[in-house]
C-alpha positions as CSV (number, residue, x, y, z in Angstrom):
1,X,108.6,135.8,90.4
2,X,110.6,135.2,87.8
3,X,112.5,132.0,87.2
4,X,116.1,131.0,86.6
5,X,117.0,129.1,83.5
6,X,119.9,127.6,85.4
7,X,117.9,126.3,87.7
8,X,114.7,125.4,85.8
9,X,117.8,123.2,84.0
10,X,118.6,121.5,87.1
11,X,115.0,120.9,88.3
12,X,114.5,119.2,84.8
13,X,117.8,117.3,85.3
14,X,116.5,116.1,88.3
15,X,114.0,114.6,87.4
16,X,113.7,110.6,88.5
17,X,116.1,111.4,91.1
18,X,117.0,111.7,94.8
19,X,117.4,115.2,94.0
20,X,114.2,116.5,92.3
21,X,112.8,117.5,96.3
22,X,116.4,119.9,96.5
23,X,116.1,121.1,93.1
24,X,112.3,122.0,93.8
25,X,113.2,124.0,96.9
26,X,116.4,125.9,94.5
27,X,113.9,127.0,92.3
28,X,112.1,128.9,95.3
29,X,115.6,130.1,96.7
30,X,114.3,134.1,95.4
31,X,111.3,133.5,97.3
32,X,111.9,134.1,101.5
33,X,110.4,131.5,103.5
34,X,109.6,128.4,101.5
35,X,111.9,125.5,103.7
36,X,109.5,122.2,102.9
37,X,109.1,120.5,99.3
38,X,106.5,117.5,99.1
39,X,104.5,116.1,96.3
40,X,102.6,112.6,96.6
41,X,99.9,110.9,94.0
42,X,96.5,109.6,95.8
43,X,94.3,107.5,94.3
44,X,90.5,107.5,95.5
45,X,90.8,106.6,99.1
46,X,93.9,104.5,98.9
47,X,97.2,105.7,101.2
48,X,98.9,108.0,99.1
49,X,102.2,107.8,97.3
50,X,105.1,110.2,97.9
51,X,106.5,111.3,94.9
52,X,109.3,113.2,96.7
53,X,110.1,114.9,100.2
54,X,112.7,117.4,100.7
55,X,113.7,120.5,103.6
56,X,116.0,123.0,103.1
57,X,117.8,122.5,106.7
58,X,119.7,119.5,106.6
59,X,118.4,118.6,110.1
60,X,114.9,118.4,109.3
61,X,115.5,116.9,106.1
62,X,117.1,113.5,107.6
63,X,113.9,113.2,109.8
64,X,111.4,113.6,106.7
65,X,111.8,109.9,105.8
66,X,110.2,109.4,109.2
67,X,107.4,111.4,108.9
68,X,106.7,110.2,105.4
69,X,106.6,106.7,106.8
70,X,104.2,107.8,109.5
71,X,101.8,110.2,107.4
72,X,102.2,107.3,104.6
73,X,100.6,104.8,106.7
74,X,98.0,105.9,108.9
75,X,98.1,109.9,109.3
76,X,96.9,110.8,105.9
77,X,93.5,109.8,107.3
78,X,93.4,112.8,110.0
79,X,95.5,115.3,107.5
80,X,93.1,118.3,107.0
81,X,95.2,119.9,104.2
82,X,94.5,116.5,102.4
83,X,91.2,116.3,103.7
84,X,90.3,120.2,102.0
85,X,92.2,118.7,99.0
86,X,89.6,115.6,98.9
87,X,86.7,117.7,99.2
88,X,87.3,119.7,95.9
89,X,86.4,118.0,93.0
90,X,87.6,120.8,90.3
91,X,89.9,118.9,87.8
92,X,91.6,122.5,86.5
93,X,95.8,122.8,87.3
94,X,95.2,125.1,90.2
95,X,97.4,126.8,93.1
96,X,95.5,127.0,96.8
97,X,96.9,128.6,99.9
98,X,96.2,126.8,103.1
99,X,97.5,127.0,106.9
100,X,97.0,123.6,108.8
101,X,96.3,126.0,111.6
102,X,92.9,127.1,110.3
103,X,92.0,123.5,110.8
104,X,92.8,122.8,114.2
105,X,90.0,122.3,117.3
106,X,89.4,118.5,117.5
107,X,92.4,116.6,119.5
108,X,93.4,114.3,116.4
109,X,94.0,117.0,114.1
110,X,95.7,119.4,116.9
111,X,98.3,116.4,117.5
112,X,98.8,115.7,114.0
113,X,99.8,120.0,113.3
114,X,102.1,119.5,116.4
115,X,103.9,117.0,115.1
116,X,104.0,117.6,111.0
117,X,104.1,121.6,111.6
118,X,104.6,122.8,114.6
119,X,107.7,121.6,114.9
120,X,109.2,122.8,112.1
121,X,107.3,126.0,112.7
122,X,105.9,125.5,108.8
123,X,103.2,127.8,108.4
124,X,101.2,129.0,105.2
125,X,101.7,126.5,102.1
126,X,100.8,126.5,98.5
127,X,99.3,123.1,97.1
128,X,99.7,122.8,93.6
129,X,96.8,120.2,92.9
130,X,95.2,118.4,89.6
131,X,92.4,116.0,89.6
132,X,92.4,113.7,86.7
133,X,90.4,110.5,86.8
134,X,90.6,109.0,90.0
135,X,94.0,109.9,90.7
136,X,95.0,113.2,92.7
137,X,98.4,114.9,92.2
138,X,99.6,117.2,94.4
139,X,102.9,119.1,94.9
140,X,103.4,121.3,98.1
141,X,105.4,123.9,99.1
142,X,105.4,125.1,102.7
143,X,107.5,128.6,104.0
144,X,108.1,129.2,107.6
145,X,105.3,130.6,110.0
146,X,107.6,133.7,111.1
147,X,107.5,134.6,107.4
148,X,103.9,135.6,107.3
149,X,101.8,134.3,104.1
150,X,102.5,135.2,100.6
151,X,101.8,138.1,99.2
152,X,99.3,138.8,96.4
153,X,102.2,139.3,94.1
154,X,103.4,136.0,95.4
155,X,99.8,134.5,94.9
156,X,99.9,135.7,91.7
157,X,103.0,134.1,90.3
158,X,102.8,130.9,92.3
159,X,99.0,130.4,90.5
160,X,100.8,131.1,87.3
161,X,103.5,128.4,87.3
162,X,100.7,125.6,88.8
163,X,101.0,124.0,85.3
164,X,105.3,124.1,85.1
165,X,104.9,122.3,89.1
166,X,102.1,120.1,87.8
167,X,104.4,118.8,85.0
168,X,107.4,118.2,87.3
169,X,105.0,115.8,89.6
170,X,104.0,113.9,86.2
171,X,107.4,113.6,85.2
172,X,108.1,111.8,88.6
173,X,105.2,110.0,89.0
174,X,106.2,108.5,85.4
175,X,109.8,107.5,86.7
176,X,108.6,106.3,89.6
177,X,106.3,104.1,87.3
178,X,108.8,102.6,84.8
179,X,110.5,100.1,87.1
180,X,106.7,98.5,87.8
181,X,105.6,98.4,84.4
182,X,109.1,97.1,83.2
183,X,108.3,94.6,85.6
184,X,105.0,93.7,84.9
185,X,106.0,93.0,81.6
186,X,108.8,90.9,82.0
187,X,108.6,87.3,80.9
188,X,110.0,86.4,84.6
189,X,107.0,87.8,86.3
190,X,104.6,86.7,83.4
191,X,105.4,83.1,84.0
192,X,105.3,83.5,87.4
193,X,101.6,84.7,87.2
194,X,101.0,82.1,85.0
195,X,102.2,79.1,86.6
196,X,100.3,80.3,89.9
197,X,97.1,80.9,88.4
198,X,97.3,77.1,87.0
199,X,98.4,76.1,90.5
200,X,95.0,77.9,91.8
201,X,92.8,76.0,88.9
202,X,94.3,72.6,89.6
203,X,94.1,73.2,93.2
204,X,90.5,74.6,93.4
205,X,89.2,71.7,91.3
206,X,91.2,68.9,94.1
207,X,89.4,70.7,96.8
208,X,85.7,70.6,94.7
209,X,86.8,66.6,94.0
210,X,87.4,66.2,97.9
211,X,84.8,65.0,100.3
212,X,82.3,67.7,101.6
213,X,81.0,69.0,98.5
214,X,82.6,72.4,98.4
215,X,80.8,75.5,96.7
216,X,83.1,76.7,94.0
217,X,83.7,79.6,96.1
218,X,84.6,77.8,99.0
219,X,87.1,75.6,96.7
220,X,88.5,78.9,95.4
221,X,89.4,80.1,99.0
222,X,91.1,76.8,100.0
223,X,92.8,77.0,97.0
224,X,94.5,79.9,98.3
225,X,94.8,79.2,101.3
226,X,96.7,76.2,100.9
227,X,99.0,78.5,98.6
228,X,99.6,81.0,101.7
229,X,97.4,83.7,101.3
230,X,96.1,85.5,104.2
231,X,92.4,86.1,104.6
232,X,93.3,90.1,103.3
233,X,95.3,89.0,100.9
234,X,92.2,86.5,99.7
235,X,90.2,89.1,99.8
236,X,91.7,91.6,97.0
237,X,92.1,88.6,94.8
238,X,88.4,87.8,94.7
239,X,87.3,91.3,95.5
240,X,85.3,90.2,98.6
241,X,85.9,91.4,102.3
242,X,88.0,89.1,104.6
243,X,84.8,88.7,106.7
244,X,83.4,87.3,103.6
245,X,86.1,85.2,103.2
246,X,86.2,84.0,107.1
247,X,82.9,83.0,106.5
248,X,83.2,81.1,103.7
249,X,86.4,79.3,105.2
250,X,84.4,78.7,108.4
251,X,81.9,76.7,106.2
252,X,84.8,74.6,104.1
253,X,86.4,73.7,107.2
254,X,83.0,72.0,108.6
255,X,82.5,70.3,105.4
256,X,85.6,68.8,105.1
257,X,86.0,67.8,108.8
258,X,89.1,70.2,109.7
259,X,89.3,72.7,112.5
260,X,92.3,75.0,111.0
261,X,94.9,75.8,108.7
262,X,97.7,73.2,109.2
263,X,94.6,70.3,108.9
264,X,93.5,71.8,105.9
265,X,97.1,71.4,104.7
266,X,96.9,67.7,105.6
267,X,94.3,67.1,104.1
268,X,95.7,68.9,100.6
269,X,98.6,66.1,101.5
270,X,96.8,62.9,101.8
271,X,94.2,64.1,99.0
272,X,94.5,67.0,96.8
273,X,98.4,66.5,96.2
274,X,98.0,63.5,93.7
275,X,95.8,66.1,91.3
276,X,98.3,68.7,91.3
């Protein structure tokens, strides 16, 4: 296959855009069949992160928003493209070939190729996939199931242009990471971390002063709790599981004589207020 320089231009210009999934899919135009454009980062076993999603027909691309939503938040999990894409642990730039289809025979995964494939009628796809670290990138392209599967001439050029797609996913993955890091750094945010973190302090040492005899752990999740985090959100702070932290709350609230949140925020009132 050989590519256009007008429109490797336009995928490059593209980049960081609302228009990198059309300009993917315009790159393919010479090649029948390939209607779907998707590329996502995952890291470990966290939810992945769409990069881009794109179809050619304008139809089905107003409803991939949807689906992104949907696979975003809990369908990854029964995904067995992704789940073949977990399993290998190479870390070369490589190009696979894979029909959901082959994967079908347990009731989850047959619902989940209805929905995301069937119907579309998306068939054969090539997953463009690099491991490095603990982050996997992956960009797809999917052509339509009445088109057959690529060709070994197709194979071939798709496998040689894995590192030109791989670059295009960096490139948007580093976009889409400017705007947080700009953010991280700013002195808005930075003061904002830094004034809560001496809330927490002066707060976990009012609940140690308090009567009961707190733990410093059990401080450390009142502390919190008084400044409105959830048991979840507790719980990625101190890298412990909310059941960890449900059992340490159960114990603070004993020792200081309160039954639930809004007496625990009493109690912060009459006591732990004139330290902070």
């Amino acid at each position: 296959m050989e590519l256009q320089s007008g429109r490797l231009a336009e995928l490059v210009a593209s980049i960081g855009t609302g228009r990198i999934g059309r300009s993917v899919l315009n790159l393919f135009e010479p090649m029948d069949g390939i209607v779907h454009a998707f590329a996502f980062e995952r890291i470990e076993r966290a939810p992945p992160g769409v990069l881009f999603a794109a179809a050619r027909d304008p139809d089905e691309d107003a409803g991939t928003d949807g689906l992104v939503r949907d696979w975003t938040a809990a369908d990854y999990q029964v995904d067995p493209v992704l789940q073949a894409l977990d399993a290998d642990t190479s870390r070369h730039e490589s190009a696979s070939f894979r029909d959901a289809r082959q994967y079908a025979g347990s009731a989850a995964r047959d619902r989940f190729i209805e929905r995301y494939y069937g119907g579309h009628e998306l068939g054969e796809e090539v997953n463009f996939s690099v491991r490095e670290g603990n982050r996997l990138l992956v960009l797809s392209l999917c052509r339509r199931r009445r088109d057959g599967q690529f060709s070994g001439d197709e194979r071939g050029a798709l496998a040689g242009i894995a590192p030109l797609m791989l670059a295009c996913a960096r490139q948007c993955l580093q976009h889409r990471m400017r705007p947080l890091a700009a953010r991280e750094r700013s002195p808005a945010v930075s003061d904002w971390r830094a004034r809560r973190g001496e809330r927490l302090n002066r707060l976990r040492s009012a609940m140690k002063a308090a009567p009961g005899r707190l733990t410093e752990r059990e401080a450390e999740i009142c502390a919190h709790i008084v400044m409105g985090f959830s048991a979840e959100a507790i719980g990625l702070q101190l890298v412990i599981s909310p059941q960890t932290v449900a059992s340490h709350r159960k114990h603070a609230y004993a020792k200081l004589g309160v039954s639930s949140q809004s007496e625990l925020f009493a109690l912060w009132h009459l006591f732990a207020e004139r330290s902070v």
